[in-house]
C-alpha positions in Angstrom: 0.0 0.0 0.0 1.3 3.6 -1.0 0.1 6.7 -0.2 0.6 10.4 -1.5 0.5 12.8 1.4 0.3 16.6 1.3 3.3 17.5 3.8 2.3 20.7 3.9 -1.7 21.0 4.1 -0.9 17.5 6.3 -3.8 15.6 4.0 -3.8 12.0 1.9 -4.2 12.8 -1.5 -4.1 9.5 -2.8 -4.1 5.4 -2.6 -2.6 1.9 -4.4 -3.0 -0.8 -3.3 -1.4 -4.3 -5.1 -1.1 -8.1 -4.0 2.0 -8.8 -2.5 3.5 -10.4 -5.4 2.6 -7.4 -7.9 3.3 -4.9 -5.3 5.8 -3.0 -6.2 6.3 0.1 -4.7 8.2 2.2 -7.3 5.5 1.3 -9.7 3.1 2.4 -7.6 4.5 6.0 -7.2 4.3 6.4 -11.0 1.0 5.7 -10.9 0.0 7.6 -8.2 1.6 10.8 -10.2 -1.1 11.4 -12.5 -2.8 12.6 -9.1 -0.2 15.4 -8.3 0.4 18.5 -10.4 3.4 19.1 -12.3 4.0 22.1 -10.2 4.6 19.9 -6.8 7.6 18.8 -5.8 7.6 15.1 -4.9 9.4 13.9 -2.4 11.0 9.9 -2.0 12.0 7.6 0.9 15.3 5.9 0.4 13.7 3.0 -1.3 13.0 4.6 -4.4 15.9 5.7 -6.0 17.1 4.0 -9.2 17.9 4.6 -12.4 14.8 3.5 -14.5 12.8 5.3 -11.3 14.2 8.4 -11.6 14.6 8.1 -15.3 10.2 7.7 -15.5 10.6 10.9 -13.3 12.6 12.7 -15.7 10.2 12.0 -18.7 7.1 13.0 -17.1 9.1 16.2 -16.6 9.0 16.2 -12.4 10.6 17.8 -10.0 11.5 15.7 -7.5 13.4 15.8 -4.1 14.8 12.0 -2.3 16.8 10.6 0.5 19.3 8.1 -0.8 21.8 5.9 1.3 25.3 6.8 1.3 26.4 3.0 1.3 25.4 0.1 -1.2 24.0 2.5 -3.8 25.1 4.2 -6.9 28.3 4.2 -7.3 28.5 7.9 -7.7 26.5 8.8 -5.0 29.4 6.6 -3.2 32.2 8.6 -4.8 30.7 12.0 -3.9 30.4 10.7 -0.1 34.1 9.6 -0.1 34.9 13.2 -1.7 33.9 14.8 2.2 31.8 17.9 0.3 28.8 19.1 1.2 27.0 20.0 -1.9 28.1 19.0 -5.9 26.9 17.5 -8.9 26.4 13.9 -10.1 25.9 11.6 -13.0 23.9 8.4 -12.7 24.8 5.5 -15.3 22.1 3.0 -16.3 22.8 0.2 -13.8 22.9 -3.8 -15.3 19.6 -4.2 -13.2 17.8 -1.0 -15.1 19.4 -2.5 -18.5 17.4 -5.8 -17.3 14.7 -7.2 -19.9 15.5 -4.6 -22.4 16.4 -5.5 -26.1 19.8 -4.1 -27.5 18.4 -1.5 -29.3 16.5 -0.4 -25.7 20.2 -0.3 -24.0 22.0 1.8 -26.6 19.0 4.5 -25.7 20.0 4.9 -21.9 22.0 7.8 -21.0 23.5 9.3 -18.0 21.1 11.7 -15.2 22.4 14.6 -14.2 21.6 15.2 -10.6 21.9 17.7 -8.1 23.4 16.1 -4.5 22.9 17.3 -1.3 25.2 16.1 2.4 23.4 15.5 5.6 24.7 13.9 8.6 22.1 13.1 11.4 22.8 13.0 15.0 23.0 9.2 15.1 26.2 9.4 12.8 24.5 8.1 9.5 25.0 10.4 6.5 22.4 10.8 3.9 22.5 12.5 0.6 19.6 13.9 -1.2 19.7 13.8 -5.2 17.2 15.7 -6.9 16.6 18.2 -10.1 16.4 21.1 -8.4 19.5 22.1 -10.0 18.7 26.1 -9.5 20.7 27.5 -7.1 19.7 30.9 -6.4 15.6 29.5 -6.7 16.3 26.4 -4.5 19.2 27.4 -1.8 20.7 24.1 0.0 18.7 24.7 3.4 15.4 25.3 1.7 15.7 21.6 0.2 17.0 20.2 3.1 13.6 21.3 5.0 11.3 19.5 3.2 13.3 17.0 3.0 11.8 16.4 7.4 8.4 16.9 6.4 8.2 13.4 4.5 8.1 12.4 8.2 4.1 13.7 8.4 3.5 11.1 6.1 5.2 8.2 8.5 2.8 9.8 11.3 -0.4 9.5 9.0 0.3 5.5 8.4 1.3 5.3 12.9 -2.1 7.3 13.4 -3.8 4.6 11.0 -2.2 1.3 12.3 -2.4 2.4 15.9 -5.7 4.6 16.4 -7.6 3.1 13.9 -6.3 -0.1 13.8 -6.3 -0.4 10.1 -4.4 -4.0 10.1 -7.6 -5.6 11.6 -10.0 -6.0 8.8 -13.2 -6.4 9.0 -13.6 -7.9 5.6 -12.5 -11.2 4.2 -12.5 -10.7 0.8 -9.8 -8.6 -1.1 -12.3 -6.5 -2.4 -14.0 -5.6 1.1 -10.3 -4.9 2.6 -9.9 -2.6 0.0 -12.6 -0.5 0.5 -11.6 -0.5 4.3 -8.3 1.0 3.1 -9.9 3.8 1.3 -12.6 4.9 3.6 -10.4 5.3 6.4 -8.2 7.4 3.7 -11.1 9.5 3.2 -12.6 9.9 6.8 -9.0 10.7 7.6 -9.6 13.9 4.9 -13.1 15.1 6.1 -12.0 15.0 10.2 -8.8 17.0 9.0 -10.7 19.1 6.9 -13.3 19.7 9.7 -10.7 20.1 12.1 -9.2 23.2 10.5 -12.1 24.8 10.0 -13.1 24.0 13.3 -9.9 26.3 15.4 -7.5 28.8 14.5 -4.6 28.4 12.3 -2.1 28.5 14.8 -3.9 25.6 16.9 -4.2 23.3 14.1 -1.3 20.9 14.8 1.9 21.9 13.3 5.4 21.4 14.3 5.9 24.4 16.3 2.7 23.2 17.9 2.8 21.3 20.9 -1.6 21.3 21.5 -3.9 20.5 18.6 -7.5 18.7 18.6 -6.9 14.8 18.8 -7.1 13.5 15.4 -8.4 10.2 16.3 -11.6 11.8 18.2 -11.8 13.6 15.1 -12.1 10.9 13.2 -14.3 9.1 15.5 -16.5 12.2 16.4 -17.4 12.5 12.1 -18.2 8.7 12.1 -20.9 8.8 15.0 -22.4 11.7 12.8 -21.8 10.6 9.6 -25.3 9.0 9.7 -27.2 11.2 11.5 -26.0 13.9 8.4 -26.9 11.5 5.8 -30.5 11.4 7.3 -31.2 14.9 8.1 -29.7 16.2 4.5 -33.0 16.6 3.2 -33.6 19.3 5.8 -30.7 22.0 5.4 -32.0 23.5 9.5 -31.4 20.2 11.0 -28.0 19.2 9.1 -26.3 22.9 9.7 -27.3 22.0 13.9 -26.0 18.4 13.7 -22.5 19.9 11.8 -22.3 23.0 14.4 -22.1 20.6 17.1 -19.2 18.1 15.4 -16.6 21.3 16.0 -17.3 21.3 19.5 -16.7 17.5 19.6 -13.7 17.7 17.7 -12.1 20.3 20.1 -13.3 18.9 23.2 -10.1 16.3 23.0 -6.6 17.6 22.7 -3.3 15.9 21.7 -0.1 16.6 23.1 2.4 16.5 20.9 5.9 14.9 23.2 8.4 17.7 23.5 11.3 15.3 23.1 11.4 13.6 19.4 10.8 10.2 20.1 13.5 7.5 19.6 13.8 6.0 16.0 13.4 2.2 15.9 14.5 -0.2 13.4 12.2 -1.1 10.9 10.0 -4.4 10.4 9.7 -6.1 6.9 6.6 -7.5 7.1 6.7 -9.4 3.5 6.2 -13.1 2.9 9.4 -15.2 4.0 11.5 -17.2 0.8 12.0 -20.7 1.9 15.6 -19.7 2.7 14.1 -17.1 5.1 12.1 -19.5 7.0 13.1 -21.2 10.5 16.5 -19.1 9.8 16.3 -18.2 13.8 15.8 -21.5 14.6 19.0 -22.7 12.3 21.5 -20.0 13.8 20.7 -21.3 17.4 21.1 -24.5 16.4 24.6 -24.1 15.0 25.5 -22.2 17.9 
């Protein structure tokens, strides 16, 4: 499942969801594009670079901002780490996995990306790099990429809020079809309660991250569903319907999230795909050995 996520207006904009075996996750950014305006910047988690990724990306003529490892990647994103400089330029060579499946003809068409490349180094001591086409300068300044370059994080709070408030993982449904309409209507419900939720207190309590209070979004969420109905029903009568909505504001605010003052720690993350038969009992085999 991948999602497009507004950083800044903090809202889903969009939804694919594949079988495991079909579900690949570069794929599904592409087609999740035709969503997005060419205007937007797009921004990747480190498991989207690659050449025929960014090459789509090129072609469909987007800007686009990523975070990239600074160890078992391209090898010129390696070189430019070794180099120690903060900032430069780089070229990215079709690799033999992009070359893949393609006829001879196919190969002799791939050329080299030009990329801008950007240096961080976290607290923790791991470093990095951000390639992207923002090659401008004086338009896009280093710090100004590197800032919404954090934001991408909102969208890693949207899918916590999800698993843990709304238990998403515990469907209802048993048949494919059925889970995936779960997946979307939380999606949308998510939109409306955020929706109602700004319009519901001022801009400078609607949670932000220089904002510590802001209404809970989960009694948001919940606080729309118990009305949902009750809306549906009274439509017909516009008296009854503007009551019924007057009064989901006041629910919405009643409940206040706290945002910790201290980021949280960063744990390491859980691949939750199907185990290979080489995968399986591999705990078991170690300990044995041992």
């Amino acid at each position: 499942m991948n999602t497009v996520y507004d950083v800044f207006r903090r809202l889903p904009v969009g939804r694919s969801i594949r079988p495991v075996p079909d579900g690949d996750e570069r794929e599904q950014a592409l087609s999740l594009l035709a969503k997005l305006e060419l205007a937007c910047v797009c921004l990747f988690d480190r498991g989207c670079p690659g050449y025929a990724f960014i090459s789509a990306l090129q072609q469909q003529s987007r800007l686009f901002l990523m975070r990239c490892p600074a160890k078992s990647t391209f090898p010129a994103v390696e070189s430019f780490v070794h180099g120690g400089l903060a900032e430069g330029w780089i070229w990215l060579m079709p690799s033999d996995a992009s070359k893949r499946g393609l006829t001879r003809q196919e190969r002799e068409t791939l050329q080299p990306i030009k990329l801008r490349i950007i240096r961080l180094t976290h607290p923790d001591g791991t470093v990095p790099v951000l390639p992207t086409n923002l090659f401008d300068k004086h338009t896009f300044p280093r710090q100004s990429i590197i800032d919404p370059c954090y934001r991408r994080w909102a969208v890693e709070n949207h899918y916590r809020g999800e698993k843990v408030g709304f238990e998403i993982e515990h469907f209802h449904s048993k048949t494919a079809n059925g889970i995936q309409q779960e997946l979307f209507a939380i999606l949308i419900v998510c939109v409306i309660a955020r929706v109602i939720t700004a319009l519901s207190v001022p801009p400078e309590a609607v949670e932000t991250d220089h904002c510590l209070v802001a209404p809970q979004l989960k009694n948001a969420v919940k606080s729309f569903a118990r009305e949902a109905a009750i809306l549906v029903v009274v439509a017909m009568d516009p008296g009854k319907a503007l009551i019924v909505f007057q009064e989901l504001p006041d629910d919405i605010r009643r409940v206040k999230y706290y945002r910790p003052k201290n980021r949280r720690t960063a744990k390491p993350r859980v691949n939750k795909g199907c185990l290979n038969k080489w995968q399986e009992g591999r705990s078991e085999k170690l300990a044995a050995v041992a």
